[in-house]
Legacy VTK file of the C-alpha trace (Angstrom):
# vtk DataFile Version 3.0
C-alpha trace
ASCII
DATASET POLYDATA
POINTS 247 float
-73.652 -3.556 -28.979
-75.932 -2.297 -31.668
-75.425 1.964 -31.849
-73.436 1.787 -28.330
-73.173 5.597 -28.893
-76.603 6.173 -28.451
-77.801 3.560 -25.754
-74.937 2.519 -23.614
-74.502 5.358 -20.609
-70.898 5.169 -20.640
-70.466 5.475 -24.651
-72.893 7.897 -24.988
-70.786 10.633 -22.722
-67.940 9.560 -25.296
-69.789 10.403 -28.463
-70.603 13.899 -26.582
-67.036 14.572 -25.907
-65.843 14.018 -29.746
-69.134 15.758 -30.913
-68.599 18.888 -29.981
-70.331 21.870 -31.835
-69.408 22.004 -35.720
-69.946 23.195 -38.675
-72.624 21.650 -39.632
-74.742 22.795 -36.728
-74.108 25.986 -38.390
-75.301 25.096 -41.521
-78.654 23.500 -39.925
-78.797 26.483 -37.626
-78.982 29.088 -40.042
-81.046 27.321 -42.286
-83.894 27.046 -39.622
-82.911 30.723 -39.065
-83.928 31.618 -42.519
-87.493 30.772 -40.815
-87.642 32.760 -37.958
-88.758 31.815 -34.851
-89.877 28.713 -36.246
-91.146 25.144 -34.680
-88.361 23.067 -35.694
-88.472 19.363 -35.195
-84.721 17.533 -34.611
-85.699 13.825 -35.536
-82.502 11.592 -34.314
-81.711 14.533 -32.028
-79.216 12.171 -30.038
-78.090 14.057 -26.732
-79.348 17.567 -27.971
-76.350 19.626 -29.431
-78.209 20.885 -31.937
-81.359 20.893 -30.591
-80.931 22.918 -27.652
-78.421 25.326 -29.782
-82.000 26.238 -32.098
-84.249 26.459 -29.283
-81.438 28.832 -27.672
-81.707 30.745 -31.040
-85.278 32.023 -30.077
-87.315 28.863 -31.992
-89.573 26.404 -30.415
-88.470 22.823 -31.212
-88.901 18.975 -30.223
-86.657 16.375 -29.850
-87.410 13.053 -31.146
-84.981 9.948 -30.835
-85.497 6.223 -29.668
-82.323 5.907 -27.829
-83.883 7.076 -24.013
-79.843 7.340 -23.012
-79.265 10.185 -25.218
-82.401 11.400 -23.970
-81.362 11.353 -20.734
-78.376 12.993 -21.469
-79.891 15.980 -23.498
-82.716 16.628 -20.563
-79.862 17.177 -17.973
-78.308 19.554 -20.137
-78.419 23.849 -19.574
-81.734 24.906 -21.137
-82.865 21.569 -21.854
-86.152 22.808 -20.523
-86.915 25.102 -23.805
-87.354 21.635 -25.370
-89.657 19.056 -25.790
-88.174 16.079 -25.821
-89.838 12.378 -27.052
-88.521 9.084 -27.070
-89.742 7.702 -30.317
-89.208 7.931 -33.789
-90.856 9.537 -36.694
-94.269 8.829 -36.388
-94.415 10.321 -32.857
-94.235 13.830 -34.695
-97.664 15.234 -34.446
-99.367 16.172 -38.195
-98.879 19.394 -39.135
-96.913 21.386 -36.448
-93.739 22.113 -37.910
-92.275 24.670 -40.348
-88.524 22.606 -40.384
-87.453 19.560 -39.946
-83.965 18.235 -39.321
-82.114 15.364 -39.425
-78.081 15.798 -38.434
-75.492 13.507 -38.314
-76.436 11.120 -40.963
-79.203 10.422 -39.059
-80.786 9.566 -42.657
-77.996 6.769 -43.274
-79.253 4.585 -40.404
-82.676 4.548 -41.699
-81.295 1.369 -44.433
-83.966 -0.436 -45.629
-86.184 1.568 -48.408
-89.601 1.157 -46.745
-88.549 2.281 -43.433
-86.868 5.451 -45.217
-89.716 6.025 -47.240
-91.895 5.689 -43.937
-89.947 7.984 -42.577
-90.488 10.654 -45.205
-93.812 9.803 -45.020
-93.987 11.027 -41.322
-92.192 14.015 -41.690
-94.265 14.691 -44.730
-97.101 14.791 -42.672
-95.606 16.460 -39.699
-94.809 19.562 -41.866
-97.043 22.683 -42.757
-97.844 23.129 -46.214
-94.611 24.551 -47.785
-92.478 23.693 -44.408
-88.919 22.366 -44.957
-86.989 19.364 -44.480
-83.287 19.428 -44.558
-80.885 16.415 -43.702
-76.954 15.391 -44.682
-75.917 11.775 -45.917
-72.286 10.731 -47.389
-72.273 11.271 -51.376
-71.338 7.089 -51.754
-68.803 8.375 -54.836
-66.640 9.482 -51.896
-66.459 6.085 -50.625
-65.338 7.428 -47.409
-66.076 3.707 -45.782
-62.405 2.895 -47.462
-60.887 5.362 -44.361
-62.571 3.599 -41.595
-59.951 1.227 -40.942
-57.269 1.013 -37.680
-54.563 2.987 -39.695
-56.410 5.737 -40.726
-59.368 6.212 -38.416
-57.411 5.765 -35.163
-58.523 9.012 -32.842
-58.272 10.382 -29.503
-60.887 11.188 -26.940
-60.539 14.141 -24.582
-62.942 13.521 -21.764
-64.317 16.290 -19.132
-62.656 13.935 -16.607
-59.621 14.338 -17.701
-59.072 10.849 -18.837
-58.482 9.844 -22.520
-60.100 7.395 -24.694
-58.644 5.723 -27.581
-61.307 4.880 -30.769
-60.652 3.301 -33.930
-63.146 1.913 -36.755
-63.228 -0.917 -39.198
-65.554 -1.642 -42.005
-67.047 -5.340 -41.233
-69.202 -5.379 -44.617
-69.973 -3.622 -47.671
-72.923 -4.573 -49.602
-74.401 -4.140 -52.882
-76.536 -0.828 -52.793
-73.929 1.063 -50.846
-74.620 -0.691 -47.720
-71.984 -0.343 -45.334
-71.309 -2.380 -41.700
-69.005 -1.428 -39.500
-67.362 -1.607 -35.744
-66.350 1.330 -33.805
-63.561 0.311 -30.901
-63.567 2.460 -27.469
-60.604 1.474 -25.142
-60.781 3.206 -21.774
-57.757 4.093 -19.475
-59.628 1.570 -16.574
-58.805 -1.228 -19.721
-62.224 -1.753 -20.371
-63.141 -1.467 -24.567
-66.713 -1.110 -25.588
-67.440 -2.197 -29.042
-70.416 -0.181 -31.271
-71.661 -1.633 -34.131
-73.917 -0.090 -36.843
-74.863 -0.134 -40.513
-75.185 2.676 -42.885
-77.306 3.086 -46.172
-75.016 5.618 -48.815
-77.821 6.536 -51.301
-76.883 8.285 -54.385
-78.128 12.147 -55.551
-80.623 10.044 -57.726
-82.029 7.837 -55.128
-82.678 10.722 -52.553
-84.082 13.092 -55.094
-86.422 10.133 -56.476
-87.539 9.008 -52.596
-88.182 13.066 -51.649
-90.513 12.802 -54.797
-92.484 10.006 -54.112
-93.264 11.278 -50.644
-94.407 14.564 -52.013
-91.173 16.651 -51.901
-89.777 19.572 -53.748
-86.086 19.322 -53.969
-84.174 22.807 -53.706
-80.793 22.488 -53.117
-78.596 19.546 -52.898
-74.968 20.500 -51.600
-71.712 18.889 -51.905
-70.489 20.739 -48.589
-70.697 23.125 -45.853
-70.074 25.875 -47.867
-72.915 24.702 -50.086
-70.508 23.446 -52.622
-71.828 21.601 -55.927
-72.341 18.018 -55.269
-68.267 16.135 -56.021
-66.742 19.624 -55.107
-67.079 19.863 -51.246
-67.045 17.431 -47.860
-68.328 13.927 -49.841
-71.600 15.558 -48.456
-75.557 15.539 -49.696
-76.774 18.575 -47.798
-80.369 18.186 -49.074
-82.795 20.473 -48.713
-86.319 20.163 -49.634
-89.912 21.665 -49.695
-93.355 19.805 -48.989
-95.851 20.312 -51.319
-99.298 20.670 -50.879
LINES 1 248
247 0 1 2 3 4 5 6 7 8 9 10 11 12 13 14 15 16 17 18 19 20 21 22 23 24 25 26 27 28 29 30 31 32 33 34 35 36 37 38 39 40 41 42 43 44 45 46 47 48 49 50 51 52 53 54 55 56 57 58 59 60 61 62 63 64 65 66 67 68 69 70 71 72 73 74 75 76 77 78 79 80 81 82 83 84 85 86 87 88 89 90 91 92 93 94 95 96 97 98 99 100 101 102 103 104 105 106 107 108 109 110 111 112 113 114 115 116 117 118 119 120 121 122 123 124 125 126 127 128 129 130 131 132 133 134 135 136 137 138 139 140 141 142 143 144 145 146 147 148 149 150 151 152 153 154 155 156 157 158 159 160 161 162 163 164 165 166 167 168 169 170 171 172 173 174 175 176 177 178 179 180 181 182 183 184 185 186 187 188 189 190 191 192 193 194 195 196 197 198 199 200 201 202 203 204 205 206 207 208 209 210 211 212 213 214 215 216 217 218 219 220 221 222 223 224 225 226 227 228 229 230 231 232 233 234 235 236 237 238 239 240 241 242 243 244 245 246
């Protein structure tokens, strides 16, 4: 299955076991805190982590995301009613109504081919207030860290609230030209059953990001390396980008 994670029921209480609260929803939290009280729109918001952490932080924010099982999963969640929640993508965002935007979880990797990225921007672009903010983290492709998602060293363990335990590993299927990158994730379950999730990600360089925040009317102002806002090659194999619209 395409993104299992996000659409099948069963994988998508998996993903929120071994996605617990990290610390990048710190660094997306306080950077919407440096706004406050702000209406912050989570594009990709999955099954709400973050989401319902910044509307619990006193702003008023919308969930957008395609995949109506995460949905489902974030509405029956403690304070889920703070939120509004939309299944759709970027273009459901209504124009001008938001001082941040955020996209976690390499949200912005799954978005592969240019035009639909540059859409995308495009969207959010438009969704903003003059001078609002759009922040969003994608793998720094000189890490290459597709060379660790393999069965020896990607192999991981999966506490569940049921007590049971699932076992996960990942292989790389495909890597492409452009820093494209296919790959499988495995989920075996204690019952025997094993789901398979497949996806492909987009690693776009410094360069490419900075040029496609440009051309869809951008100000750059900080690209980080890591968490602890580390120059790009000197922290987590991160691009924490953040960036301004102008106009």
């Amino acid at each position: 299955m395409r993104h299992g994670e996000f659409h099948h029921p069963r994988l998508v209480q998996v993903y929120d076991a071994e996605c617990p609260w990290s610390r990048d929803d710190d660094w997306f939290l306080a950077l919407a805190g440096e706004t406050p009280r702000a209406r912050v729109l989570d594009l990709g918001c999955g099954t709400g982590r973050l989401t319902l952490g910044l509307a619990a932080a006193g702003h008023t924010v919308t969930g957008i995301d395609p995949a109506r099982p995460s949905l489902d999963a974030a509405r029956g969640k403690p304070g889920a009613d703070r939120v509004t929640w939309i299944e759709g993508t970027s273009g459901a965002a209504s124009a001008r109504s938001f001082d941040v935007a955020v996209l976690t979880s390499h949200v912005a990797q799954f978005l592969v081919d240019d035009a639909e990225w540059a859409r995308t921007l495009a969207d959010l672009h438009r969704a903003l207030v003059p001078g609002g903010r759009l922040a969003f983290d994608s793998r720094d492709p000189a890490d290459r860290r597709w060379e660790r998602w393999n069965p020896v060293d990607s192999p991981r363990r999966i506490a569940m609230p049921d007590g049971s335990v699932v076992h996960a590993w990942t292989e790389v299927t495909a890597v492409e030209v452009g820093h494209t990158v296919s790959f499988t994730h495995h989920y075996l379950f204690g019952d025997g059953e094993e789901l398979l999730s497949s996806a492909t990600l987009r690693f776009r360089t410094e360069g490419e990001l900075r040029g496609s925040l440009r051309a869809a009317g951008f100000t750059v102002e900080h690209v980080h390396g890591g968490w602890r806002r580390e120059p790009v090659g000197r922290g987590d194999g991160e691009l924490l980008v953040v960036a301004r619209r102008n106009g």
